[in-house]
DOMIVEX-939208 format. One record per residue: residue number from 1; residue in one letter; z, y, x of N, C-alpha, C, O in turn. Coordinates in pm, whole numbers, plus 50000, padded with zeros to 5 digits. Layout:
DOMIVEX-939208
seq; type; n.c3; n.c2; n.c1; ca.c3; ca.c2; ca.c1; c.c3; c.c2; c.c1; o.c3; o.c2; o.c1
NUM; A; Z; Y; X; Z; Y; X; Z; Y; X; Z; Y; X .
...
This chain:
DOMIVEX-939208
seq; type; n.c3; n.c2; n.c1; ca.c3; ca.c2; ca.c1; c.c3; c.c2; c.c1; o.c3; o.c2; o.c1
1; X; 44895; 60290; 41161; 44782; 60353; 41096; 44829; 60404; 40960; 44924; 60340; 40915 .
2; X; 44796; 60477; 40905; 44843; 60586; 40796; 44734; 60509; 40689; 44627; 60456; 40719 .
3; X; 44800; 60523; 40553; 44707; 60472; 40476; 44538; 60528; 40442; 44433; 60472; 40413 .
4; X; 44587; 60681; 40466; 44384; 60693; 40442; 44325; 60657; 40581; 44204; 60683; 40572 .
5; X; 44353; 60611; 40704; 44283; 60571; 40785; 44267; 60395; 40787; 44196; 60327; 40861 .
6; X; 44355; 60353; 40682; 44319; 60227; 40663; 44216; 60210; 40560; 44122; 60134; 40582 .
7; X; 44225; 60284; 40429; 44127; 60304; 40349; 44022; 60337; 40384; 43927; 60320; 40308 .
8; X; 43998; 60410; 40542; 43844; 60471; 40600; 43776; 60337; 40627; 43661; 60304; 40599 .
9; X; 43902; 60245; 40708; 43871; 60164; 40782; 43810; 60040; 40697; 43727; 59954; 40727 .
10; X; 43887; 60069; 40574; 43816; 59936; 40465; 43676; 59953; 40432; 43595; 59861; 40436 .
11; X; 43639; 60117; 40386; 43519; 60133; 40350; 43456; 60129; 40457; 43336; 60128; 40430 .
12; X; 43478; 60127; 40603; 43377; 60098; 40713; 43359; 59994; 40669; 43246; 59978; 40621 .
13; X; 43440; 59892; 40662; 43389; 59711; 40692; 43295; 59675; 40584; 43211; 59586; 40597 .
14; X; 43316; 59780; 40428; 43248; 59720; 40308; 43083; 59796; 40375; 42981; 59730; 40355 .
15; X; 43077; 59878; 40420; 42963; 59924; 40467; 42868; 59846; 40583; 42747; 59829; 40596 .
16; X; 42965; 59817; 40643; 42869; 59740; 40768; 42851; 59599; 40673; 42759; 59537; 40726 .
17; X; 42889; 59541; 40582; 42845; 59420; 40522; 42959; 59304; 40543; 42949; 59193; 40492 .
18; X; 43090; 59354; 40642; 43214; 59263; 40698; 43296; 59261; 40533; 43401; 59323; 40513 .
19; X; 43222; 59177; 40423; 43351; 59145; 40339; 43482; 59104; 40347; 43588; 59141; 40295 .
20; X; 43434; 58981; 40459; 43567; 58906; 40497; 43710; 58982; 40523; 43824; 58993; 40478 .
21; X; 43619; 59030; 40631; 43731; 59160; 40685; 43812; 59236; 40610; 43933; 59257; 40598 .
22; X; 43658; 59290; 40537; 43740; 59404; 40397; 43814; 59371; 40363; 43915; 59431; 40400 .
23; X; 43840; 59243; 40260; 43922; 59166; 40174; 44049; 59126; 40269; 44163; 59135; 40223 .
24; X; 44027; 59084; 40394; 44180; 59095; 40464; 44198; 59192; 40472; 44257; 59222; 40368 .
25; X; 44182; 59322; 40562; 44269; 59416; 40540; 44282; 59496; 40434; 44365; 59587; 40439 .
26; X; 44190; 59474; 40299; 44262; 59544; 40171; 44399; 59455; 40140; 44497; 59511; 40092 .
27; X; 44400; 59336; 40166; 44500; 59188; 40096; 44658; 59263; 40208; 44776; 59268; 40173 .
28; X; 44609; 59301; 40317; 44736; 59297; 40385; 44744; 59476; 40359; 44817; 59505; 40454 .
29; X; 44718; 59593; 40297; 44746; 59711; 40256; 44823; 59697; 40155; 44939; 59736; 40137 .
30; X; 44747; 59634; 40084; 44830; 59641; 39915; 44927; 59549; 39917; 44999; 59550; 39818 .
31; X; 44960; 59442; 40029; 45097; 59440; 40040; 45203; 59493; 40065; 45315; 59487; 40013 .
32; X; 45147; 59563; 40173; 45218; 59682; 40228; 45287; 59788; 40155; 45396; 59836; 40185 .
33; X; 45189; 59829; 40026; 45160; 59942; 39967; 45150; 59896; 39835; 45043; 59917; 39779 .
34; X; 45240; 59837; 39771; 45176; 59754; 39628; 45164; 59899; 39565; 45052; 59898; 39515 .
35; X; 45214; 60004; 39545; 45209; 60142; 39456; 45155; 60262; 39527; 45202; 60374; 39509 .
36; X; 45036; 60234; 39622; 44954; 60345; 39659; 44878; 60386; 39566; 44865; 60325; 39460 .
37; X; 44824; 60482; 39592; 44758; 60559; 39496; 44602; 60547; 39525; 44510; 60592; 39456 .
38; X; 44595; 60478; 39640; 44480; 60455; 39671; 44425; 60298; 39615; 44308; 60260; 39612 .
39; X; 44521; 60237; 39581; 44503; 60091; 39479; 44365; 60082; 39419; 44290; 59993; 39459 .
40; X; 44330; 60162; 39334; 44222; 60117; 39249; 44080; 60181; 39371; 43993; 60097; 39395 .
41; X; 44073; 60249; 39404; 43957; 60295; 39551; 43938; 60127; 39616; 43837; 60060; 39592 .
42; X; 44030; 60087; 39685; 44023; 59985; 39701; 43958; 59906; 39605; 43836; 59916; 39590 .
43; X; 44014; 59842; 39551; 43964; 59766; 39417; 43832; 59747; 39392; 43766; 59648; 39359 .
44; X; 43794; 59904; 39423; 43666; 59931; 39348; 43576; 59931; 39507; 43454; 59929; 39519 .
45; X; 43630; 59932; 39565; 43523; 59912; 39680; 43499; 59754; 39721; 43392; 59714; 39767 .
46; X; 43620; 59666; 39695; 43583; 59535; 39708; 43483; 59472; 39610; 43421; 59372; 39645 .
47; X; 43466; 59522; 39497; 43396; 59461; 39321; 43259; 59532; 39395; 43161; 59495; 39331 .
48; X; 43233; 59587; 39466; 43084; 59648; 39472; 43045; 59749; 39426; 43126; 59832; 39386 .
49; X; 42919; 59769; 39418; 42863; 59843; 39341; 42849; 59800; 39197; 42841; 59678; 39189 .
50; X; 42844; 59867; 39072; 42784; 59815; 38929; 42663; 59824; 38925; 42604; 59914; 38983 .
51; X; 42607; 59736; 38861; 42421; 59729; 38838; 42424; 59863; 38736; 42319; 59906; 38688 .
């Protein structure tokens, strides 16, 4: 899987409400990928929304 289809795939899971999930496959990307450019997207999709 190519990294923006893993990044699709993260923001699916943060959408359907699967944190767990999210947080594993963001944990096993950014291993993968410690210097993607997609790093902080991530990031910011695991922290939520801001009030």
């Amino acid at each position: 899987m190519g990294p923006e289809a893993s990044v699709l795939r993260i923001e699916a899971l943060v959408a359907a409400g699967d944190h767990t999930a999210a947080e594993r496959a963001a944990r096993s990307f950014l291993q993968a990928n410690p210097q993607s450019p997609y790093t902080q997207r991530i990031e910011t999709l695991l922290r939520g929304p801001n009030p």
